[in-house]
N, CA, C, O and CB atoms as a CASP TS submission, in Angstrom:
PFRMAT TS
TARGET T0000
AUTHOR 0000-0000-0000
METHOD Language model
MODEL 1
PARENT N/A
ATOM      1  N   UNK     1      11.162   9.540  -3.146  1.00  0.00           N
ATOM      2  CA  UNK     1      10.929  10.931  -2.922  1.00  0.00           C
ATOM      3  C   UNK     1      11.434  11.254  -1.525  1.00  0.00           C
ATOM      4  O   UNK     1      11.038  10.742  -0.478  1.00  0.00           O
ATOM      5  CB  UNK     1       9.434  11.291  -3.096  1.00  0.00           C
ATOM      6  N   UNK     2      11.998  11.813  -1.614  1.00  0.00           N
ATOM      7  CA  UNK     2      12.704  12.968   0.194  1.00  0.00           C
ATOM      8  C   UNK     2      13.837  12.622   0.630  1.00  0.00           C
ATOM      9  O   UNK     2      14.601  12.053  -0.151  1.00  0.00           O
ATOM     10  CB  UNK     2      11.833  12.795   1.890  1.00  0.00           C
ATOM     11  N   UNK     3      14.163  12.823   1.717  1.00  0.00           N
ATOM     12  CA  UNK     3      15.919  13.002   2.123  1.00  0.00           C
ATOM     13  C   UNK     3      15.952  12.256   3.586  1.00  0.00           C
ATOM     14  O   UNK     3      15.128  12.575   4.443  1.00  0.00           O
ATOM     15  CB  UNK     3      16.570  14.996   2.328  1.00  0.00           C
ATOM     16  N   UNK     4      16.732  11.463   3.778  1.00  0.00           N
ATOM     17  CA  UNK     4      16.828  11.416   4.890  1.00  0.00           C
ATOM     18  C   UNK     4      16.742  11.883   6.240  1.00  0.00           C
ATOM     19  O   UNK     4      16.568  11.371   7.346  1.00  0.00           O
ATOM     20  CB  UNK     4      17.270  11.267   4.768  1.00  0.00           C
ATOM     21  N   UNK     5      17.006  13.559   5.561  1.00  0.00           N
ATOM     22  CA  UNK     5      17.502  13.947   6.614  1.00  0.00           C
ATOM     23  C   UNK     5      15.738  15.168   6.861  1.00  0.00           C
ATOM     24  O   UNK     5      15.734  16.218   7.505  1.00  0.00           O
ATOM     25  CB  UNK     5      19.431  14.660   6.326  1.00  0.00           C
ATOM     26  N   UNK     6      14.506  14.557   6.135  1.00  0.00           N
ATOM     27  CA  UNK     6      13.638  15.119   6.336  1.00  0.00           C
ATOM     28  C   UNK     6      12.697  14.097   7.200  1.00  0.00           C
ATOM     29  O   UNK     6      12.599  12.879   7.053  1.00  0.00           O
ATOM     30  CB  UNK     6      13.251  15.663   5.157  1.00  0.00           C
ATOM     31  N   UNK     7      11.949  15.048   8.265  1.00  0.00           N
ATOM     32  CA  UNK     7      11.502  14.499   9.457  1.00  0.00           C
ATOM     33  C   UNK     7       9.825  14.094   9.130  1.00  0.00           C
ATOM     34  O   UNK     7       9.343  13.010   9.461  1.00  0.00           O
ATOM     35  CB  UNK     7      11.769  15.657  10.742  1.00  0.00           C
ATOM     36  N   UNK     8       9.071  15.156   8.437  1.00  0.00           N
ATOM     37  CA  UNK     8       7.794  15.179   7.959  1.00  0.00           C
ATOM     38  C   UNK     8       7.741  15.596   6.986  1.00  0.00           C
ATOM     39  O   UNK     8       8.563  16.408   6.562  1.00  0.00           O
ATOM     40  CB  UNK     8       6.993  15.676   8.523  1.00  0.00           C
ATOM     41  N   UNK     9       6.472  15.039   6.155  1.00  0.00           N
ATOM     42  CA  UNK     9       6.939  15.680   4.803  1.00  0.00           C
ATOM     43  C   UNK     9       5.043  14.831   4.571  1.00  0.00           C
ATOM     44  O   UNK     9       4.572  13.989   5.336  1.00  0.00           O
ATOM     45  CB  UNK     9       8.985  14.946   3.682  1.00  0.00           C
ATOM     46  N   UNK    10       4.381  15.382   3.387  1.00  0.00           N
ATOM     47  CA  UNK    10       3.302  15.005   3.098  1.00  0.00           C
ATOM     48  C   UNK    10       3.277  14.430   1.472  1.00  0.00           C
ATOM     49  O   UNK    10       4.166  14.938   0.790  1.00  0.00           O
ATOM     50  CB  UNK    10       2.442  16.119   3.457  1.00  0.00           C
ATOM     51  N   UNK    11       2.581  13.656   0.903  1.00  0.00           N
ATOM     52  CA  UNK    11       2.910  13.232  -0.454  1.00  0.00           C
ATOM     53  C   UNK    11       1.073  13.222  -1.076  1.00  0.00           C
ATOM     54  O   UNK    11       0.327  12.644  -0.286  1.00  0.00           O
ATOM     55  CB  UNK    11       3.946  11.425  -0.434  1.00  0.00           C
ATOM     56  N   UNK    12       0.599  13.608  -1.943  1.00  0.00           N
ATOM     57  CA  UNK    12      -1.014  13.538  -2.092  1.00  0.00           C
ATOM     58  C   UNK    12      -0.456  12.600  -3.572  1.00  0.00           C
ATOM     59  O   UNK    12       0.585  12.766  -4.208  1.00  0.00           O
ATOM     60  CB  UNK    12      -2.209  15.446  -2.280  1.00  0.00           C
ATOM     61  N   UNK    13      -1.726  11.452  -3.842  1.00  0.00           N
ATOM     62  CA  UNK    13      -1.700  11.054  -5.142  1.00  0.00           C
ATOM     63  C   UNK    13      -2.892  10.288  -5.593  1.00  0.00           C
ATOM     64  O   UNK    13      -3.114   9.237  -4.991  1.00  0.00           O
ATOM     65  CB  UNK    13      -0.564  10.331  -5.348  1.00  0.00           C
ATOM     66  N   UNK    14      -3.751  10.664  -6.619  1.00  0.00           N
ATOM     67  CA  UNK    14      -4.839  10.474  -7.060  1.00  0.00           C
ATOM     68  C   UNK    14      -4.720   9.135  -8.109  1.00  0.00           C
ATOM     69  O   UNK    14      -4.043   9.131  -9.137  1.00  0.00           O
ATOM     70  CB  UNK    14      -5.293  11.787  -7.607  1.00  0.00           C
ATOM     71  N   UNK    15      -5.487   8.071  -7.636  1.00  0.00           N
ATOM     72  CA  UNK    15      -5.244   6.932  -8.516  1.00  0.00           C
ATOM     73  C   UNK    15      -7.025   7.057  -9.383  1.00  0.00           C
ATOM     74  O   UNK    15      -8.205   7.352  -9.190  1.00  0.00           O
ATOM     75  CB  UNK    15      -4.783   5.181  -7.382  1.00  0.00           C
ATOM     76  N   UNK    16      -6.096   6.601 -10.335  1.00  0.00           N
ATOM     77  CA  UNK    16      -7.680   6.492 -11.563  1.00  0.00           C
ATOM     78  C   UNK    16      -7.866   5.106 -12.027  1.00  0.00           C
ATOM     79  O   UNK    16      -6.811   4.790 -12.576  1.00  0.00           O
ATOM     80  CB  UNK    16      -7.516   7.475 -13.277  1.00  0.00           C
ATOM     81  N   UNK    17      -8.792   4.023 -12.075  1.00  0.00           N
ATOM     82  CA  UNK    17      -8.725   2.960 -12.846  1.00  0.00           C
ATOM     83  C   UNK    17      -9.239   3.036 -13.773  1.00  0.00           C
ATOM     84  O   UNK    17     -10.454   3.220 -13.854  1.00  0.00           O
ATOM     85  CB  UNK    17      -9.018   2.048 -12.468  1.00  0.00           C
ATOM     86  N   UNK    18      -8.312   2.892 -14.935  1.00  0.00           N
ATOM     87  CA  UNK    18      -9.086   2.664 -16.082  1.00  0.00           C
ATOM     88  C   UNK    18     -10.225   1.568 -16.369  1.00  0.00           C
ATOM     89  O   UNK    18     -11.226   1.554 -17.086  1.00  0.00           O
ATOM     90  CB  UNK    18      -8.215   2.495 -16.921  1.00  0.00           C
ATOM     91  N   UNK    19      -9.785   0.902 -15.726  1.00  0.00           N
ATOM     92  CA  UNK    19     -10.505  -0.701 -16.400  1.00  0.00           C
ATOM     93  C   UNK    19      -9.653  -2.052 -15.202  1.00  0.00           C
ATOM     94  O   UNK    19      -8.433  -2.210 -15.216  1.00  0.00           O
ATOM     95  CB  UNK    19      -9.726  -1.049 -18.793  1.00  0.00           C
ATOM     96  N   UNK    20     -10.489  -2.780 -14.378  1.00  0.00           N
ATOM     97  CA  UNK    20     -10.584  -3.901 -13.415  1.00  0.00           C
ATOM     98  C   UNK    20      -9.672  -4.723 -14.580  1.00  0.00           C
ATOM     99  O   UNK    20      -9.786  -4.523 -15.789  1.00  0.00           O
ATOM    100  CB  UNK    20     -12.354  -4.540 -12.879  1.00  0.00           C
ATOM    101  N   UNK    21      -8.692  -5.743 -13.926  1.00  0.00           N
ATOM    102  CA  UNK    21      -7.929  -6.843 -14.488  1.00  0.00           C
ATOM    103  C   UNK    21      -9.045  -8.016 -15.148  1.00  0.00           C
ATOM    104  O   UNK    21      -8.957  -8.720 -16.154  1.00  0.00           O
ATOM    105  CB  UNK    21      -6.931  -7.492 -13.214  1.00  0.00           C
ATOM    106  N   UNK    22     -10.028  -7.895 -14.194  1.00  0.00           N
ATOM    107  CA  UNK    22     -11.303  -8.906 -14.267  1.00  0.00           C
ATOM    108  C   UNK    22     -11.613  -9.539 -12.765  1.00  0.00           C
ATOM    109  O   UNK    22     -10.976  -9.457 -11.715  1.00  0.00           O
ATOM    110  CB  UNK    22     -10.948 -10.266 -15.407  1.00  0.00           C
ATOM    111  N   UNK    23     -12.761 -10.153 -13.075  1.00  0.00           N
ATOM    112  CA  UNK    23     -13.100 -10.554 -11.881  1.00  0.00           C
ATOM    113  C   UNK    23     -12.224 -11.197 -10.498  1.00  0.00           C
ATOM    114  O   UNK    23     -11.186 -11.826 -10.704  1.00  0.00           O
ATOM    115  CB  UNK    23     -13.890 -11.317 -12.281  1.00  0.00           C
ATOM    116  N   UNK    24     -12.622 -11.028  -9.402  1.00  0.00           N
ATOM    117  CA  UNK    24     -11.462 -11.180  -8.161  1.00  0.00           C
ATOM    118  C   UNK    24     -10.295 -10.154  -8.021  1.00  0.00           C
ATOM    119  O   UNK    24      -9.687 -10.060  -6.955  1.00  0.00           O
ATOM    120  CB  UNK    24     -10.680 -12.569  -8.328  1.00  0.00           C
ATOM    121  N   UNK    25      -9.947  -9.285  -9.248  1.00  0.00           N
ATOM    122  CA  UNK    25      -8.785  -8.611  -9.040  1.00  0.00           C
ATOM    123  C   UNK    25      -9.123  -7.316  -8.873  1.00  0.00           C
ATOM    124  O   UNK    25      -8.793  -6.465  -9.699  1.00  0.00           O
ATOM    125  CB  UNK    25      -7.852  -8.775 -10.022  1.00  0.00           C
ATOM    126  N   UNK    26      -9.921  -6.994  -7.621  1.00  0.00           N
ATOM    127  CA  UNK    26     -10.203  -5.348  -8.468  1.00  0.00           C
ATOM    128  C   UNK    26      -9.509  -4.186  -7.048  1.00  0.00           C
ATOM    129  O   UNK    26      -9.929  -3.157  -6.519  1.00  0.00           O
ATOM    130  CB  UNK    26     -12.674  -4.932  -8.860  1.00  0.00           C
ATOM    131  N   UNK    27      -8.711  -4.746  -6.934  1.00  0.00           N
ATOM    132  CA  UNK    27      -7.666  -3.787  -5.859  1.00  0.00           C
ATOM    133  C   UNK    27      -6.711  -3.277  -6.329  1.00  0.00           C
ATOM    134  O   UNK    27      -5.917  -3.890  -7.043  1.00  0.00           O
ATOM    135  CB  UNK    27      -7.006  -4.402  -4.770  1.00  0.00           C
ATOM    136  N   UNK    28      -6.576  -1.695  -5.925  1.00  0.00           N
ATOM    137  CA  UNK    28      -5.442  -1.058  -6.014  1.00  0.00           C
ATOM    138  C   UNK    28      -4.776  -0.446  -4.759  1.00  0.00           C
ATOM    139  O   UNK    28      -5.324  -0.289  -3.668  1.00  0.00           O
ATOM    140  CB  UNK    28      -5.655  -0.162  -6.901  1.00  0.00           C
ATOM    141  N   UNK    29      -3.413  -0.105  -5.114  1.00  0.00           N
ATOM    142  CA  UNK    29      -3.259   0.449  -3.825  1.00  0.00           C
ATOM    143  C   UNK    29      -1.616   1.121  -3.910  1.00  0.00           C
ATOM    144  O   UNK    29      -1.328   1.406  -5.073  1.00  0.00           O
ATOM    145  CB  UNK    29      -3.527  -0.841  -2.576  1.00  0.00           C
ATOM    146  N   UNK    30      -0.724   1.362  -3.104  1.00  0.00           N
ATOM    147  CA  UNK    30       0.232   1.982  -3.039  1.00  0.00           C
ATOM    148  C   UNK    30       1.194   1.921  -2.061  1.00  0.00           C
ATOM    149  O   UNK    30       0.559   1.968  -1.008  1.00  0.00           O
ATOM    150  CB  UNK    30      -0.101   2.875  -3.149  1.00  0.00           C
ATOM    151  N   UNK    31       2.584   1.828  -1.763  1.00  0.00           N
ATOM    152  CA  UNK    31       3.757   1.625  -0.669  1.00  0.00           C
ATOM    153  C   UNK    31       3.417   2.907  -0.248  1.00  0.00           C
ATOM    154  O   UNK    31       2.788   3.761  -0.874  1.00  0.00           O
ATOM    155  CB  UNK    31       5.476   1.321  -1.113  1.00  0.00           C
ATOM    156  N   UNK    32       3.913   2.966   0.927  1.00  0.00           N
ATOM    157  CA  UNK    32       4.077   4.387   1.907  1.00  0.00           C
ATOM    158  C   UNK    32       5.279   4.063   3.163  1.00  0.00           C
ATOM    159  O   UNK    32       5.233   3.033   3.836  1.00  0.00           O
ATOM    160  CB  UNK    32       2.295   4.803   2.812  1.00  0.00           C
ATOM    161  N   UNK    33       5.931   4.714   3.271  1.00  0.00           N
ATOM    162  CA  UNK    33       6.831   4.620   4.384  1.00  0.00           C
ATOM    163  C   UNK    33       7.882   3.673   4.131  1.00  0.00           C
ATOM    164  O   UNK    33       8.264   3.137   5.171  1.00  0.00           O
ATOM    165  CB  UNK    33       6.147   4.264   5.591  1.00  0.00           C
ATOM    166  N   UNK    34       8.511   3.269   3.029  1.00  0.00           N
ATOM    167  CA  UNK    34       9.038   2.127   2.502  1.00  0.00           C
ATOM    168  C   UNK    34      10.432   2.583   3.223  1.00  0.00           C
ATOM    169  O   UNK    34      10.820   3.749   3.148  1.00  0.00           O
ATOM    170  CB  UNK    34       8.924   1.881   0.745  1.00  0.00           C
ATOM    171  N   UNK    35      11.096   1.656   3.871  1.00  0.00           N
ATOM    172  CA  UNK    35      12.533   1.512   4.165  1.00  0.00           C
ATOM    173  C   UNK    35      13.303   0.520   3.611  1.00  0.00           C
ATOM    174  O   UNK    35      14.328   0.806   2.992  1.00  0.00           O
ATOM    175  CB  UNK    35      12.717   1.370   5.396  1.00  0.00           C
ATOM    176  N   UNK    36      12.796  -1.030   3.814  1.00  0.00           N
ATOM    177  CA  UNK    36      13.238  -2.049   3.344  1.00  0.00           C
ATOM    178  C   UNK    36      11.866  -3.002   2.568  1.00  0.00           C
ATOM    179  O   UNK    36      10.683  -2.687   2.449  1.00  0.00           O
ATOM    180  CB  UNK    36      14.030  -2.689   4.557  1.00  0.00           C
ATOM    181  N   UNK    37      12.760  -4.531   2.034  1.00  0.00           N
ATOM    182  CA  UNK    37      11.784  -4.938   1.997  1.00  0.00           C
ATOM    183  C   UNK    37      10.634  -5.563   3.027  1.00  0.00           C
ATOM    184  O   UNK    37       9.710  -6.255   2.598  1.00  0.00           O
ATOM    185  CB  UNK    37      12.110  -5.442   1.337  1.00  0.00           C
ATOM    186  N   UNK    38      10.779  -5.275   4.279  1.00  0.00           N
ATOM    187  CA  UNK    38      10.608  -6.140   5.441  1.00  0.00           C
ATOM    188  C   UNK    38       9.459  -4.328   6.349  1.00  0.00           C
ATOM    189  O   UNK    38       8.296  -4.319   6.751  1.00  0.00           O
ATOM    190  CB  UNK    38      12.817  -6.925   6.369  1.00  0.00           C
ATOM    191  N   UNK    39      10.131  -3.567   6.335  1.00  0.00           N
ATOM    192  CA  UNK    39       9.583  -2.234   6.576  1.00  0.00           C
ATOM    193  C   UNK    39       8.796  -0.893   5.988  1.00  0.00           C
ATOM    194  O   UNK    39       9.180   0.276   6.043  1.00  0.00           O
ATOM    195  CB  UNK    39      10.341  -1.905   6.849  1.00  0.00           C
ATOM    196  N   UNK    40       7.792  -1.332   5.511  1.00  0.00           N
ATOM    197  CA  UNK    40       6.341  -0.402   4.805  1.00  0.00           C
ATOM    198  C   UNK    40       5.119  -0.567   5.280  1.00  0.00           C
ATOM    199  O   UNK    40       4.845  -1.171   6.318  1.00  0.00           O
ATOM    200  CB  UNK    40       5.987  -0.689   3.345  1.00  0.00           C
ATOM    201  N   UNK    41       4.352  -0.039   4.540  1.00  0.00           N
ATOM    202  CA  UNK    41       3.004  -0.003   4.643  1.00  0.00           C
ATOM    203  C   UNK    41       2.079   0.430   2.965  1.00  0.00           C
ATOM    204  O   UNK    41       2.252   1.362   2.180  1.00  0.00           O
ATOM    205  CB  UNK    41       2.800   1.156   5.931  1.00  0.00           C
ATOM    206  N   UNK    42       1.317  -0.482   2.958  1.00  0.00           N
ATOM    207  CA  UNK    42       0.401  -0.670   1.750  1.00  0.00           C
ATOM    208  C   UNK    42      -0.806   0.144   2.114  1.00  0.00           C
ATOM    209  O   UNK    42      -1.315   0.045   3.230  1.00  0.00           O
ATOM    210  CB  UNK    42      -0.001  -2.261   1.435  1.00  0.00           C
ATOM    211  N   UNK    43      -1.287   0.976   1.157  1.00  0.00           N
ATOM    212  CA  UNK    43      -2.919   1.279   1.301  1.00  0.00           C
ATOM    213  C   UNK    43      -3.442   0.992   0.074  1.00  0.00           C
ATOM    214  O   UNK    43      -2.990   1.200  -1.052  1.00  0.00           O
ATOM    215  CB  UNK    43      -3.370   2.817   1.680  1.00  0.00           C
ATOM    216  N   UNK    44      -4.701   0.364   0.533  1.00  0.00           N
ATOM    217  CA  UNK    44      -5.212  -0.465  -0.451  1.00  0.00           C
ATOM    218  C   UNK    44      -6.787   0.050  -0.219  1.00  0.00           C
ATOM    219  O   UNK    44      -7.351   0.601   0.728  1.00  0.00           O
ATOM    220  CB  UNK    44      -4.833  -2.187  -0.220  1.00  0.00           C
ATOM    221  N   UNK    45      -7.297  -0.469  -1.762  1.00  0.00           N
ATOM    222  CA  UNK    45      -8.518  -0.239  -1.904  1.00  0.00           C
ATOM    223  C   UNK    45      -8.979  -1.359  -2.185  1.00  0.00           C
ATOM    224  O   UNK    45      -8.048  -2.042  -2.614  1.00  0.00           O
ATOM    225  CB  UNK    45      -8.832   0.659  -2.692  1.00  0.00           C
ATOM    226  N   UNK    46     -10.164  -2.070  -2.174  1.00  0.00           N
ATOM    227  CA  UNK    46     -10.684  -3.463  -2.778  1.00  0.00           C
ATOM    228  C   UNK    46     -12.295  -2.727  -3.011  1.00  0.00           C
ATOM    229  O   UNK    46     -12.937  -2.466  -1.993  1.00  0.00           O
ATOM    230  CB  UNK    46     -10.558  -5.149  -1.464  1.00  0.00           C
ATOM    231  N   UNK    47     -12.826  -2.451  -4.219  1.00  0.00           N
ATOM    232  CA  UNK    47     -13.595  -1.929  -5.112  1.00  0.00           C
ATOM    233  C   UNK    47     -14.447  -3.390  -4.762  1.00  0.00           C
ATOM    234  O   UNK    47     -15.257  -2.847  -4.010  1.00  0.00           O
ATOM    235  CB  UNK    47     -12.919  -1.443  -6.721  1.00  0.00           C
ATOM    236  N   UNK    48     -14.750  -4.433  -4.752  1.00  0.00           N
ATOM    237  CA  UNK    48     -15.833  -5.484  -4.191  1.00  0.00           C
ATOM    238  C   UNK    48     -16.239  -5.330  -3.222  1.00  0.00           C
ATOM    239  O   UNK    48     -17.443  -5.449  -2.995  1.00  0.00           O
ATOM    240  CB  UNK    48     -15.585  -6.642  -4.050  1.00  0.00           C
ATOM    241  N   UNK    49     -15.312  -4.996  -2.281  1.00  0.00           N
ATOM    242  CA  UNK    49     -15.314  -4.757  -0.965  1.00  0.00           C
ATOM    243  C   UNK    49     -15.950  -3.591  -0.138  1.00  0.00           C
ATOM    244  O   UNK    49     -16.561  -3.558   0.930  1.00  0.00           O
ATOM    245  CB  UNK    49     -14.192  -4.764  -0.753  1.00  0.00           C
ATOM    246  N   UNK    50     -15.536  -2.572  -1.126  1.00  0.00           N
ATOM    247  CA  UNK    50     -15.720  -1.634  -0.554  1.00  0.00           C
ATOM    248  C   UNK    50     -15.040  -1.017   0.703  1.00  0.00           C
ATOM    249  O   UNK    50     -15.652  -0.373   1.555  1.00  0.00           O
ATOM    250  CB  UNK    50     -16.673  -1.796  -0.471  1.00  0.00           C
ATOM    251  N   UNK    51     -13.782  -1.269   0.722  1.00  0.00           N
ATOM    252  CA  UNK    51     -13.220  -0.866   1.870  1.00  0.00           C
ATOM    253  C   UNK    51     -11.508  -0.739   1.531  1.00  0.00           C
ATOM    254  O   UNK    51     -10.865  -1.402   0.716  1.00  0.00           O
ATOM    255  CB  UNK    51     -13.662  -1.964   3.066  1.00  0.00           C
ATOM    256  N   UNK    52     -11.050   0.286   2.401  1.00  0.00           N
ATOM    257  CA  UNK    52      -9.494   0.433   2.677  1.00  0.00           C
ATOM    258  C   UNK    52      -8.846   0.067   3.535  1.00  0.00           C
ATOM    259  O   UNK    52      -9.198   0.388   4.670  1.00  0.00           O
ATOM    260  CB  UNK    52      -9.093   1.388   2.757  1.00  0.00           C
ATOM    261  N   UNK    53      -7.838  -0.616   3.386  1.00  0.00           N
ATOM    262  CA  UNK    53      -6.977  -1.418   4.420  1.00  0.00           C
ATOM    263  C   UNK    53      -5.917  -0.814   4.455  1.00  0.00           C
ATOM    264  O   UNK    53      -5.709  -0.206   3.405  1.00  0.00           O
ATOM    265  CB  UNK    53      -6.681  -2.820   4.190  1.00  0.00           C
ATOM    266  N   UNK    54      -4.898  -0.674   5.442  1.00  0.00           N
ATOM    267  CA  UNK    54      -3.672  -0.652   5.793  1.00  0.00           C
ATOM    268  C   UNK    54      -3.146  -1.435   6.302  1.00  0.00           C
ATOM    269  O   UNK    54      -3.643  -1.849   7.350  1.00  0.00           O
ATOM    270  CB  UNK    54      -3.427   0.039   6.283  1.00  0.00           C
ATOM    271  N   UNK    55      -1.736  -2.091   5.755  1.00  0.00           N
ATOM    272  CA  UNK    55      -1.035  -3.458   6.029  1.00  0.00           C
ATOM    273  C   UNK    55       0.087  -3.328   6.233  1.00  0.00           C
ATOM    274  O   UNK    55       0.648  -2.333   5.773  1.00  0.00           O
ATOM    275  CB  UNK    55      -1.059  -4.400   5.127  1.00  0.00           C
ATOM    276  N   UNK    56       0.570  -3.961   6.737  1.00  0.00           N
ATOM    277  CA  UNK    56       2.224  -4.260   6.371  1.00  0.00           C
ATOM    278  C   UNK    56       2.854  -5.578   5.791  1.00  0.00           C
ATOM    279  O   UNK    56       2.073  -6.529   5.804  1.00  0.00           O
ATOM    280  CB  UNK    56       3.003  -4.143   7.637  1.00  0.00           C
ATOM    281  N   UNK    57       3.829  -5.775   5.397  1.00  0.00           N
ATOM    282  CA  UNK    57       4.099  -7.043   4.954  1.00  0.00           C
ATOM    283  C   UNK    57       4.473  -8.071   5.976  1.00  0.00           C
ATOM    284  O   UNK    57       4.614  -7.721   7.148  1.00  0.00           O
ATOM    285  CB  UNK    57       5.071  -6.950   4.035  1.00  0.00           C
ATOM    286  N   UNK    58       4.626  -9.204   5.644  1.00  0.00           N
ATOM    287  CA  UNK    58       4.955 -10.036   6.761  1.00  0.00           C
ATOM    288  C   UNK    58       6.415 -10.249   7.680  1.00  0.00           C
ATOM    289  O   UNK    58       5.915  -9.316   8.308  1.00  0.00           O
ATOM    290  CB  UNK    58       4.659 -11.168   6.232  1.00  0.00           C
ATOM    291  N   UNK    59       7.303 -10.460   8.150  1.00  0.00           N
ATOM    292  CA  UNK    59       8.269 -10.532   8.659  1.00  0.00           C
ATOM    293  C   UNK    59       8.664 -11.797   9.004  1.00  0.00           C
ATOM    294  O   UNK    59       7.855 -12.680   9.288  1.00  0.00           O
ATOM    295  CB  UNK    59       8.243  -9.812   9.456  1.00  0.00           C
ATOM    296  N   UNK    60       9.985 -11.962   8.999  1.00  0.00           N
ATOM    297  CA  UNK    60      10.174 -13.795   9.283  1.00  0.00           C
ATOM    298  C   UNK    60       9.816 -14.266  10.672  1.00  0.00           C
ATOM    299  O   UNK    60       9.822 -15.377  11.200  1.00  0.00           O
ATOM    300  CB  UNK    60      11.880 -14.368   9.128  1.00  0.00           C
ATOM    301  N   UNK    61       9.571 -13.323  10.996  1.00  0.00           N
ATOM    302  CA  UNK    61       8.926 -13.929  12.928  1.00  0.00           C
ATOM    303  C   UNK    61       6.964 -14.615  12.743  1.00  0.00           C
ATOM    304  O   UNK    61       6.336 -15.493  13.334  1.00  0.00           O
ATOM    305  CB  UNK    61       8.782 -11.625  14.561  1.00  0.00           C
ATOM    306  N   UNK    62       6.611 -13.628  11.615  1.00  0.00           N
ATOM    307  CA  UNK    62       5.582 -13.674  11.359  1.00  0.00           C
ATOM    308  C   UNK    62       5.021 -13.873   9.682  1.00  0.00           C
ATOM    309  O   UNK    62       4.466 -12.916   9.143  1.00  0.00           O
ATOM    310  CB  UNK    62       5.286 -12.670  12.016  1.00  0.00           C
ATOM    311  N   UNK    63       5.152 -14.759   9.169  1.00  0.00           N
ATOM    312  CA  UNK    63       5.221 -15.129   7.201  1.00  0.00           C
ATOM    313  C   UNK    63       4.151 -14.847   7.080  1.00  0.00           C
ATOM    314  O   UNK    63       3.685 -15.338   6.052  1.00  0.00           O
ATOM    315  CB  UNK    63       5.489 -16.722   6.369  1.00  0.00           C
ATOM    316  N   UNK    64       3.041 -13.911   7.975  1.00  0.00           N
ATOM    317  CA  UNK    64       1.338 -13.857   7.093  1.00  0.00           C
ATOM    318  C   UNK    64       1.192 -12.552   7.085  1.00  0.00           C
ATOM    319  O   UNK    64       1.742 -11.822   7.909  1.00  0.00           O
ATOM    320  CB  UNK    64      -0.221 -14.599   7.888  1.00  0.00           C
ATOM    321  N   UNK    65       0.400 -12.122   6.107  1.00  0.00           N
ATOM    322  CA  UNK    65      -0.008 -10.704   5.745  1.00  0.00           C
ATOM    323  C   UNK    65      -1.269 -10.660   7.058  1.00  0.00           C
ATOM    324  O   UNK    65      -2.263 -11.377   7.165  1.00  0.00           O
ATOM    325  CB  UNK    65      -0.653 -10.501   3.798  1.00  0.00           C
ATOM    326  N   UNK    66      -0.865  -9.716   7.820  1.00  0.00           N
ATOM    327  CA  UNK    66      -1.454  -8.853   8.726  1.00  0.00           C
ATOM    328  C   UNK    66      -3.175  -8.953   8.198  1.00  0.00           C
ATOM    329  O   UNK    66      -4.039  -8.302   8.783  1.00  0.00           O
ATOM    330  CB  UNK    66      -0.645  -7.219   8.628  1.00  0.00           C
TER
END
């Protein structure tokens, strides 16, 4: 979604779970800011947990999830 050549821009999106994979798996979540594979950000939910994280992926300087 958007153009390069756009500076700000807002995106809203409502996730629904139907139904948990099963036990241990009960996170969802979504890319944001994606450039490469090396440059994003995840928001995540973990429903056990009770909590939202924001991550990024790892980088070869650094091979661990944040």
């Amino acid at each position: 979604m958007g153009d390069d050549s756009w500076t700000d821009y807002v995106a809203e999106a409502r996730i629904k779970i139907a139904r948990w994979a099963g036990r241990g798996n009960d996170s969802v979540g979504f890319l944001v800011r994606f450039q490469d594979p090396y440059n994003y950000y995840i928001l995540n939910y973990n429903a056990s947990a009770r909590e939202y994280r924001i991550t990024k992926p790892p980088t070869d300087a650094s091979p661990v999830w944040p």
